[in-house]
N, C-alpha and C positions, 0 to 999 in steps of 0.2 A: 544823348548820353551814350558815350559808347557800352558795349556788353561783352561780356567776358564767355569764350565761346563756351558749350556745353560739349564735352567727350564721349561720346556716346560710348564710342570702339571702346574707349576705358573702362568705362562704368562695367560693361558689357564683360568684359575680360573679368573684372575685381567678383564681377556675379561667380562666372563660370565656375574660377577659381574656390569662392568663397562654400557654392551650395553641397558638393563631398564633405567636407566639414562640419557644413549644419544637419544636414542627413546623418553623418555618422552619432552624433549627440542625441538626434530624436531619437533612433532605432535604439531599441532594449538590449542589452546584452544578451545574448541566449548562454546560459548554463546546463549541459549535459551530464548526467552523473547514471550509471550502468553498474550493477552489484550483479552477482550471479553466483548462488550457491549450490555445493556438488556434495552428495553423501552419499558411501557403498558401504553396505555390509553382507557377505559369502559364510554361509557356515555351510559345511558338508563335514561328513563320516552318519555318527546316531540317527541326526537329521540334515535334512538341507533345508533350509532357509533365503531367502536374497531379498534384500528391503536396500533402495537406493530411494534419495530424497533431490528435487532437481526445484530450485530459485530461482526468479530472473525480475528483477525493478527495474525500471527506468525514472528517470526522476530528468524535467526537463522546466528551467526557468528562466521566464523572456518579462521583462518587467513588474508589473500587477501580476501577473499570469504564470503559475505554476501549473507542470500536471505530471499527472504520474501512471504509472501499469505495471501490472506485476503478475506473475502467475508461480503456482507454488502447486508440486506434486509429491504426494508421498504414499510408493508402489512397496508392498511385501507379498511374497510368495512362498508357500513352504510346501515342498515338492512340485503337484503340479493343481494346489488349490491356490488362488488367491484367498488373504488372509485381510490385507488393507489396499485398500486403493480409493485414496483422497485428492480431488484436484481442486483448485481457487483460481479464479482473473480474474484481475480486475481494473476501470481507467477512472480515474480522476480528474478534474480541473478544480482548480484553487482561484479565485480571485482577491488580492488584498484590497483590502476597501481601506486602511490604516496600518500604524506599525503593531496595531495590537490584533482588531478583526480580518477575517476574513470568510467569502461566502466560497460553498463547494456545491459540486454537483458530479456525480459517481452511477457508474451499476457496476455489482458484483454477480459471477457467475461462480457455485461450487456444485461440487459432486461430492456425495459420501454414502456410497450404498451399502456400508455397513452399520449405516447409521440408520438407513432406510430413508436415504436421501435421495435420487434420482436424478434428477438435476433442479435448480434453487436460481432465480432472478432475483436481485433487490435493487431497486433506482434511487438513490439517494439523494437528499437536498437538506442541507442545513448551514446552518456559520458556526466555527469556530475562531477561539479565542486562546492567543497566548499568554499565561499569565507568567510566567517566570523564562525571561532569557539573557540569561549568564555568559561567559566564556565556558563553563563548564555543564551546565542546565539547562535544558531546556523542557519546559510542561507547558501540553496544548490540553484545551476541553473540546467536546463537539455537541452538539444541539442539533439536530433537526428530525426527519420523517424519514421511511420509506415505503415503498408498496411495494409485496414480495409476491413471486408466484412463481411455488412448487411444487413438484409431484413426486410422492413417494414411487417406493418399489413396486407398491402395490398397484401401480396406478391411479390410484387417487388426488385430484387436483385441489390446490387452496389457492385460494388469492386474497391479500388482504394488505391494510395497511398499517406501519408500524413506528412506532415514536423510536427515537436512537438516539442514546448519549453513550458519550465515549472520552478516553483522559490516553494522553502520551507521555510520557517522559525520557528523558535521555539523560545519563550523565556521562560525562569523557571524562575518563582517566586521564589519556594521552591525546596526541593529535588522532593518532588510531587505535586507541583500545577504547571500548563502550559499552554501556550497559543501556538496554531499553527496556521500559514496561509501558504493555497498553491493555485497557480493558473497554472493552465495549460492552452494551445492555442493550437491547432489543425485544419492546413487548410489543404482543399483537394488539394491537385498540382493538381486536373485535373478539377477543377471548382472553379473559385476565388471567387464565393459568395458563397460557401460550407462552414463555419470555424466555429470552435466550441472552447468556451471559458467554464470552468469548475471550481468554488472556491468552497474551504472548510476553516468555518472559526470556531476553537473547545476552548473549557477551559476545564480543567479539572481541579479538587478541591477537594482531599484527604475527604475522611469521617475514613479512618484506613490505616492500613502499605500497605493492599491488595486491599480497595474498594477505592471509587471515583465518584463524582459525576462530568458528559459529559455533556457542550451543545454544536450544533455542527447546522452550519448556513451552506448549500449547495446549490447552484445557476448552474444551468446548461443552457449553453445558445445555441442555434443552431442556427445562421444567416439565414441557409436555411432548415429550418422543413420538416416534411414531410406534404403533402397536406392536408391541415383539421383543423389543429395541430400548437397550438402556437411556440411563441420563445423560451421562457425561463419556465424553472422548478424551484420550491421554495422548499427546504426540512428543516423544521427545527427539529430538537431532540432533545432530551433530557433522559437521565435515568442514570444506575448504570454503572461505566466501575469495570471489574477487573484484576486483573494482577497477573499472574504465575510465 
């Protein structure tokens, strides 16, 4: 019976051809997204004063896998005392496990030595959950632990570990005007009067396709301070956001 011959060179070729195509469909998109916000304020003559506030996120999505960093400072001076000097970073990874859940894993670093903060670890691990996502809405919740370890001004060291729930919301006016609220809760498991509650409340309001004008209301509350040292922190800003 005759056989009908086999093409290798063809096959071979239709391969070559075909595998850029299928790789490009495996690979994840990567999505980059870069905000960075700038705030000055100069008073001189009675007094002098200078408080500048300095933002930076990145926000990076490749499939399942989001992550994110960000750092946030906010410096005042009046004459030749410092008055505030508050600094935050911090990195994220996000995995989605569905279109609702997702598990994360984080440390945050701050400083707030007017707080009688020093410097501040916390490692983070929990799932959050979207519950409302609109065109115009979006609210996440968060769940999970951290273990913290820091040192006052005083010197003195803690370490301990800590339950974390926390809520997001966003609503969009526009394609770019927005409002966000998030609150987070943070008790010590090894001291029940330890617990720290933490809001950000922001607008932002388009000036161009890339610029924006932020204000942004921060309340940090600590039920049990360090000795000396009030409750709660008041941060208000204000300046230019931009976006990459």
């Amino acid at each position: 019976m005759p056989t009908r011959p086999v093409r290798i060179p063809a096959l071979l070729a239709a391969l070559l051809v075909a595998a850029p195509a299928l790789r490009a469909q495996e690979a994840p998109a990567v999505v980059t997204k870069i905000t960075a916000d700038l705030g000055y304020v100069a008073v001189t003559g009675n007094t002098e004063v200078t408080t500048f506030n300095i933002g930076e996120k990145l926000n990076q999505s490749r499939g399942r896998w989001t992550f994110d960093q960000g750092v946030a400072l906010v410096y005042s001076q009046q004459r030749d005392s410092v008055i505030t000097n508050w600094f935050k970073a911090n990195v994220r990874g996000d995995y989605r496990i569905d279109k609702i859940l997702a598990a994360f894993t984080g440390v945050i670093y701050d400083r707030n030595t007017f707080a009688g903060i020093e410097r501040r670890f916390e490692e983070q691990l929990g799932l959050t959950a979207r519950l409302v996502g609109t065109a115009r809405d979006t609210v996440r919740v968060e769940g999970g632990g951290s273990f913290t370890q820091q040192v006052g001004t005083d010197g003195i060291q803690q370490n301990f570990p800590s339950a974390r729930g926390a809520m997001s919301w966003r609503h969009g006016f526009t394609a770019s005007a927005y409002f966000t609220q998030q609150l987070e809760y943070i008790p010590n498991l090894k001291e029940t009067e330890d617990w720290r509650v933490n809001t950000e409340s922001a607008l932002v309001a388009p000036l161009s396709a890339k610029i924006g004008l932020k204000l942004a209301y921060v309340i940090r509350y600590d039920n049990l301070p360090q000795p000396g040292f009030r409750s709660t922190d008041r941060l208000f800003t204000s300046g230019i956001q931009i976006t990459f």
